[in-house]
Residue frames as a rotation matrix with the C-alpha (Angstrom) as fourth column:
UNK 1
-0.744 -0.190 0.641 104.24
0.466 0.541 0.700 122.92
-0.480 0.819 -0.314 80.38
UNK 2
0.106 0.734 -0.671 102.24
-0.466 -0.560 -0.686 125.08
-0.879 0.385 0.282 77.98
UNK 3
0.516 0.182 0.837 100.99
0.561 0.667 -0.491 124.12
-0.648 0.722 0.242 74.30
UNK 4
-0.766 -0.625 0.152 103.57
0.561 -0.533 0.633 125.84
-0.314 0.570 0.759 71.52
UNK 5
-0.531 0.531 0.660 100.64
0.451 -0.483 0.751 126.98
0.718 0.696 0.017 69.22
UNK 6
0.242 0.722 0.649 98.40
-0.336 -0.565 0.754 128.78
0.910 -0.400 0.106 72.41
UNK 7
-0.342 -0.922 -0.181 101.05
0.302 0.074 -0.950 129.57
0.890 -0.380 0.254 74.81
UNK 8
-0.591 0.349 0.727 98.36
-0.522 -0.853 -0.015 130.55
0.615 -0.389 0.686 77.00
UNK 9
0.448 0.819 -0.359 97.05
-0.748 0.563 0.350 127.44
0.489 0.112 0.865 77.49
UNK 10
-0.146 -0.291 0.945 98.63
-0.989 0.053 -0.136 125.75
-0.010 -0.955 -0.296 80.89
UNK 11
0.409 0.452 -0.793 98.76
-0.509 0.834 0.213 121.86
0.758 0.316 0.571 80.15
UNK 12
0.858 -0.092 -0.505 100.89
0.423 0.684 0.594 120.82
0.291 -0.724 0.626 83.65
UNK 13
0.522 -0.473 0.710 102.98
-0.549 -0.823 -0.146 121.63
0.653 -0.314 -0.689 86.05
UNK 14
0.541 -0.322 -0.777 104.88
0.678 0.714 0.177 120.49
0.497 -0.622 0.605 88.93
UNK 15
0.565 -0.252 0.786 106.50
-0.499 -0.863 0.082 122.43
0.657 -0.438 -0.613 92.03
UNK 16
0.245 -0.624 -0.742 109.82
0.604 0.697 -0.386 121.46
0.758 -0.354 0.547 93.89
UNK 17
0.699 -0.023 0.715 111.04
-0.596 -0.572 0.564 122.00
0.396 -0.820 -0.413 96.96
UNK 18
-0.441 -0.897 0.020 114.07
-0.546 0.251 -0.800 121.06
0.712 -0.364 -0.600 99.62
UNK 19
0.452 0.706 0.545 112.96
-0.809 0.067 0.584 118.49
0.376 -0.705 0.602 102.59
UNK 20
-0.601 -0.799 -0.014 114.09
-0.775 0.588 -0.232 115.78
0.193 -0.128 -0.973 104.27
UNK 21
0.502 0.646 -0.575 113.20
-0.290 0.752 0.592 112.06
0.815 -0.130 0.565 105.41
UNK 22
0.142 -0.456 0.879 114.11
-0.833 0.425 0.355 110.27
-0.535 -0.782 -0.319 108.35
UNK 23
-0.679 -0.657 -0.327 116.36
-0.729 0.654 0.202 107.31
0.081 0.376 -0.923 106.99
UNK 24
-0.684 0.447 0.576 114.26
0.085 0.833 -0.547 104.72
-0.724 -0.325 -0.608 108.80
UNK 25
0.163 0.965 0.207 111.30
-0.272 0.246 -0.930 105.10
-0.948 0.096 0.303 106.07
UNK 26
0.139 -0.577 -0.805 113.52
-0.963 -0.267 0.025 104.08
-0.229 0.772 -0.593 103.49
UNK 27
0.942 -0.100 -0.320 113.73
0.106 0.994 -0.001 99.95
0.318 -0.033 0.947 102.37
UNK 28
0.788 -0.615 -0.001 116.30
0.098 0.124 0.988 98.19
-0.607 -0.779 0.158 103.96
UNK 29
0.206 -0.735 0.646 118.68
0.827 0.484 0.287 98.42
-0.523 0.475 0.708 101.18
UNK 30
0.394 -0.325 0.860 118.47
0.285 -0.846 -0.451 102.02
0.874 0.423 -0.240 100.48
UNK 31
0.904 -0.265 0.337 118.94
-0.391 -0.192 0.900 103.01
-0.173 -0.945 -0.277 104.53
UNK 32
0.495 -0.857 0.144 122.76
0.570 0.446 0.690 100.78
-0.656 -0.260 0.709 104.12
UNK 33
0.092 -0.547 0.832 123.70
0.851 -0.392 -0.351 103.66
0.518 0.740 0.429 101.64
UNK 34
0.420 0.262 0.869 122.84
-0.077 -0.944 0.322 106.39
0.904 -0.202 -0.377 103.60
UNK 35
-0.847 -0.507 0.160 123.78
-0.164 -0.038 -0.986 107.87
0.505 -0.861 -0.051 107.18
UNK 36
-0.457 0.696 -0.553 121.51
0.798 0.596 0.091 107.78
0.393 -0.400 -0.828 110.02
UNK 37
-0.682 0.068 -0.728 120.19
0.366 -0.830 -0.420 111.01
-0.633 -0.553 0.541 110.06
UNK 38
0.332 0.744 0.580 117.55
0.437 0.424 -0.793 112.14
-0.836 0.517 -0.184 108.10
UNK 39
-0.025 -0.163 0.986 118.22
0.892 0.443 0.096 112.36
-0.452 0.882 0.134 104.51
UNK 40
-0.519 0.000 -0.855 118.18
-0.420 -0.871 0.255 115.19
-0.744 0.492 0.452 102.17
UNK 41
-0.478 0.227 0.848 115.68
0.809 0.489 0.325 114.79
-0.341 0.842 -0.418 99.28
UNK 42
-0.986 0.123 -0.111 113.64
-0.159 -0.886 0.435 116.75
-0.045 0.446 0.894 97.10
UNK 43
-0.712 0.669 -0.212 109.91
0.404 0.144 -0.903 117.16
-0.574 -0.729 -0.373 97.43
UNK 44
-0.911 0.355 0.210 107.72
0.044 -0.423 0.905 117.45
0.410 0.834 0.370 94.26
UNK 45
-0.873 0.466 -0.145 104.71
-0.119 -0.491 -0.863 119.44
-0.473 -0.736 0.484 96.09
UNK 46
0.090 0.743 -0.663 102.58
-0.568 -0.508 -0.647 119.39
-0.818 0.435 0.376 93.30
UNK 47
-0.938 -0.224 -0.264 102.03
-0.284 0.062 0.957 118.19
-0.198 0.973 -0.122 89.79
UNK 48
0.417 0.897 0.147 98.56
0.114 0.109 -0.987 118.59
-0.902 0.429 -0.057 87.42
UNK 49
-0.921 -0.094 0.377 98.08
0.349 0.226 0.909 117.77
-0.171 0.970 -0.175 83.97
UNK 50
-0.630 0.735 -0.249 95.19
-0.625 -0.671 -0.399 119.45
-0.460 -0.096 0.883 82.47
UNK 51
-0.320 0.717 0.619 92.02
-0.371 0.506 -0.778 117.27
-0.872 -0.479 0.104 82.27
UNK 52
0.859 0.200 -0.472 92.12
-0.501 0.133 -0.855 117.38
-0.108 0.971 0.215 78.40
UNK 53
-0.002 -0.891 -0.455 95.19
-0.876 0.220 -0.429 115.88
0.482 0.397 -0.781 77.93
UNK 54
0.187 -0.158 0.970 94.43
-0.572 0.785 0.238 112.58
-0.798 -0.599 0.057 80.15
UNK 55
0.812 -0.047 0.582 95.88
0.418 0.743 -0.522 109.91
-0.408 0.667 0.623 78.31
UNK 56
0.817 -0.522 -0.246 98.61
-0.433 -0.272 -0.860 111.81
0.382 0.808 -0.448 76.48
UNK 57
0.492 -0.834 -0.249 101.31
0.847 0.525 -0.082 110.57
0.199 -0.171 0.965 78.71
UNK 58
0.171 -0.432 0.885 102.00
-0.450 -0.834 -0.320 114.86
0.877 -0.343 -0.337 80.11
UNK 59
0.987 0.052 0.150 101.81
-0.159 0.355 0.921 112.98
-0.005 -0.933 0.359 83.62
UNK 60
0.828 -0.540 0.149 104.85
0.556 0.827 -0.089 111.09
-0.075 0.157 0.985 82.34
UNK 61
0.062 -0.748 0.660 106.86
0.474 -0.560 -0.679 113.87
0.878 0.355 0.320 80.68
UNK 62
0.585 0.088 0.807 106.12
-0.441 -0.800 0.407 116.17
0.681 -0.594 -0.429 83.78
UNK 63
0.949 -0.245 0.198 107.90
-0.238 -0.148 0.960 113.65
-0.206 -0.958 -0.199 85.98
UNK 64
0.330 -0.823 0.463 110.98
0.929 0.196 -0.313 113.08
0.167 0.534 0.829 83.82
UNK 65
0.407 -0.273 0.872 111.15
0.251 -0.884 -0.394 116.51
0.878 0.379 -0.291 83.74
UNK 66
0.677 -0.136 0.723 111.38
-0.635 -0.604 0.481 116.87
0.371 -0.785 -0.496 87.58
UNK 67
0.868 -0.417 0.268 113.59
0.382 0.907 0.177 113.96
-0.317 -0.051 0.947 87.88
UNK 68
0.431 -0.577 0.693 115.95
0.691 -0.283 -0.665 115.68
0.580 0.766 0.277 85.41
UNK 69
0.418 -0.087 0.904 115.78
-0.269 -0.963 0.031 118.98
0.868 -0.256 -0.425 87.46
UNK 70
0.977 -0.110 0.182 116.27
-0.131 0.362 0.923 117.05
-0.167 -0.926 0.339 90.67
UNK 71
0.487 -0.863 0.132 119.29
0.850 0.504 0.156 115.25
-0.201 0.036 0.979 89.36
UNK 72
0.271 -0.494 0.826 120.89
0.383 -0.732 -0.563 118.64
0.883 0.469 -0.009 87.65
UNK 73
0.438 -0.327 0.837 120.68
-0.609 -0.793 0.009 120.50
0.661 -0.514 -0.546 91.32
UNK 74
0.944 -0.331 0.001 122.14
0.241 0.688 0.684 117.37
-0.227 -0.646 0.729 92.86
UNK 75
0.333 -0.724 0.604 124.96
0.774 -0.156 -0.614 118.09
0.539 0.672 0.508 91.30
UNK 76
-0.208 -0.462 0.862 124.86
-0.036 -0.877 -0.479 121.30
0.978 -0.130 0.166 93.53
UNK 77
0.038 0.353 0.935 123.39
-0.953 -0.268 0.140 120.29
0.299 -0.897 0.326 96.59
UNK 78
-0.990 -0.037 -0.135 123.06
-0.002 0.969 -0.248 116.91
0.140 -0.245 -0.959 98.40
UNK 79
-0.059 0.994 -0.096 119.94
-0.829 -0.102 -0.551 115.16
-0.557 0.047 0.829 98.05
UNK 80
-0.970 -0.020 0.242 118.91
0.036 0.973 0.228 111.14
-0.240 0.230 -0.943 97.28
UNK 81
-0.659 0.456 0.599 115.60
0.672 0.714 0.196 110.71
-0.338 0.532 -0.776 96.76
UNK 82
-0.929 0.286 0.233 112.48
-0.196 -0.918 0.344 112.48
0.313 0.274 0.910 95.32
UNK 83
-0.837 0.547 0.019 109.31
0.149 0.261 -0.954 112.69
-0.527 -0.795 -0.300 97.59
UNK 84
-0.386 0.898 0.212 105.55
-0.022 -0.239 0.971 112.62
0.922 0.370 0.113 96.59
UNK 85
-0.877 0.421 0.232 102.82
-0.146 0.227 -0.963 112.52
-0.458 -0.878 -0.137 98.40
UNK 86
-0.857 0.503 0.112 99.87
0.267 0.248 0.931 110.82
0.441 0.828 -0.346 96.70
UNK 87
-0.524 0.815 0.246 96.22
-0.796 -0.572 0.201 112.05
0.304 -0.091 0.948 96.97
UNK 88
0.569 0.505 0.648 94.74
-0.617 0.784 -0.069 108.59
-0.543 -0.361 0.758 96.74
UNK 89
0.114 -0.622 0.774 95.31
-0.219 0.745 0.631 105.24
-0.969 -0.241 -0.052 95.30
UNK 90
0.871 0.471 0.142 95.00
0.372 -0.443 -0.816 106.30
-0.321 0.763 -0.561 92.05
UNK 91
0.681 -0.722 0.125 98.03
-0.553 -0.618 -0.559 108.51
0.480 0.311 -0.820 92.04
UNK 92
0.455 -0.638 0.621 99.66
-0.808 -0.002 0.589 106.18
-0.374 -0.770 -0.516 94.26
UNK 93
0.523 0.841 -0.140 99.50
-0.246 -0.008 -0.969 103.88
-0.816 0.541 0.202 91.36
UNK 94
0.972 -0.145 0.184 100.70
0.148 -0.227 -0.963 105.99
0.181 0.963 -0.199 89.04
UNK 95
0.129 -0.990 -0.051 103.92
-0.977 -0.136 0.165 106.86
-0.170 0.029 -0.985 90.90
UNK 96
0.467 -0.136 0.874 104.23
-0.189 0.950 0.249 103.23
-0.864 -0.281 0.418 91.79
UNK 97
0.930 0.072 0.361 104.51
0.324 0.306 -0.895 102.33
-0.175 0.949 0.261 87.61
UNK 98
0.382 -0.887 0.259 107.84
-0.296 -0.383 -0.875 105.21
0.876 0.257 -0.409 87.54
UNK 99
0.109 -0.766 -0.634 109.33
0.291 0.634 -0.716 103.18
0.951 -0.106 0.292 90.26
UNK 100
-0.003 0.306 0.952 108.11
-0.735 -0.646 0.205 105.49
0.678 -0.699 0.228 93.24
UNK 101
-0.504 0.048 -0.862 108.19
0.278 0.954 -0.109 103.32
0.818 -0.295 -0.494 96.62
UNK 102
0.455 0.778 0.434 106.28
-0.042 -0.468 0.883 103.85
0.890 -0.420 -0.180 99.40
UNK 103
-0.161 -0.520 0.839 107.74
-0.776 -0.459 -0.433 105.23
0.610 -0.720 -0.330 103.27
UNK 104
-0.794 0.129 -0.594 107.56
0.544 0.587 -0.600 102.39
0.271 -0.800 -0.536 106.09
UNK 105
-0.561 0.727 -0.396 105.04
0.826 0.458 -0.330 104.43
-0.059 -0.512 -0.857 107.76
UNK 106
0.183 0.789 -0.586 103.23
-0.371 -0.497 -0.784 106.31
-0.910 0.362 0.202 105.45
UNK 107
-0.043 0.014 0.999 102.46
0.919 0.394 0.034 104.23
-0.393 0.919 -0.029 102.26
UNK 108
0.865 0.315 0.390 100.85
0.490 -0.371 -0.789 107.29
-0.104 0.874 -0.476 100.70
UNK 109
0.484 -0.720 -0.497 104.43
-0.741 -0.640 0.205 108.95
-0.466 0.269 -0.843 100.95
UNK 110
0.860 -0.089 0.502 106.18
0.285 0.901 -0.328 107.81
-0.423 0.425 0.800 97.97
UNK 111
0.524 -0.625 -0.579 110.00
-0.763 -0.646 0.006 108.47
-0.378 0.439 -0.815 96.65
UNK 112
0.981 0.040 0.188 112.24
0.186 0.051 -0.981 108.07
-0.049 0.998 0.042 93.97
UNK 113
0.435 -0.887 -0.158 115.94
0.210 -0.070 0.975 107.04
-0.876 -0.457 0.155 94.88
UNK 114
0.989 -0.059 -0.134 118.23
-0.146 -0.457 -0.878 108.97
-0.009 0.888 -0.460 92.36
UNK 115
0.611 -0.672 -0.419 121.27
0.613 0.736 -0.287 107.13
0.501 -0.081 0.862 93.64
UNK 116
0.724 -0.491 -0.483 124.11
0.511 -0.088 0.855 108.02
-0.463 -0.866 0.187 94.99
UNK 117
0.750 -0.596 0.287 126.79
0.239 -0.161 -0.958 110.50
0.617 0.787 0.021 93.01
């Protein structure tokens, strides 16, 4: 994400990737959609917002955006949820707020069921 007027100027990112989960860290009511094997999902590796911009709500756009992307290559690939991994409890938080849930057994892993097409 860069500003139009000083295209040079780097205001956030995010970086995807393919991975998988083992079903079982899923709530009990996503695991009864799924097989028992481990899952396809996507795996947002990353994502910064540049330190001027706290508050603007780039956090926000940055994960719509990957949300969007996620869903578009579903479309080409299987793949259910989208993974984080949060830094601290802070970011763990912030997914929390866009509906992010945390793994049975790792809280700080957190994902983002994108249903079921």
């Amino acid at each position: 994400m860069v500003d139009e007027a000083v295209p040079s100027k780097i205001l956030g990112f995010y970086t995807l990737s393919a991975a998988q989960i083992d079903a079982q860290q899923l709530s009990d009511t996503e695991r009864k959609k799924l097989p028992r094997y481990p899952v396809p999902c996507f795996r947002m590796g990353r994502m910064a917002r540049d330190i001027e911009s706290r508050g603007a709500g780039l956090g926000e756009v940055l994960i719509g955006c990957a949300v969007d992307r996620c869903l578009h290559a579903r479309s080409l690939v299987g793949a259910y949820p989208l993974l984080v991994v949060a830094k601290d409890e802070g970011a763990k938080a912030f997914y929390e707020r866009y509906g992010f849930v945390p793994c049975a057994d790792a809280p700080m892993t957190l994902y983002l069921p994108l249903g079921l097409s």
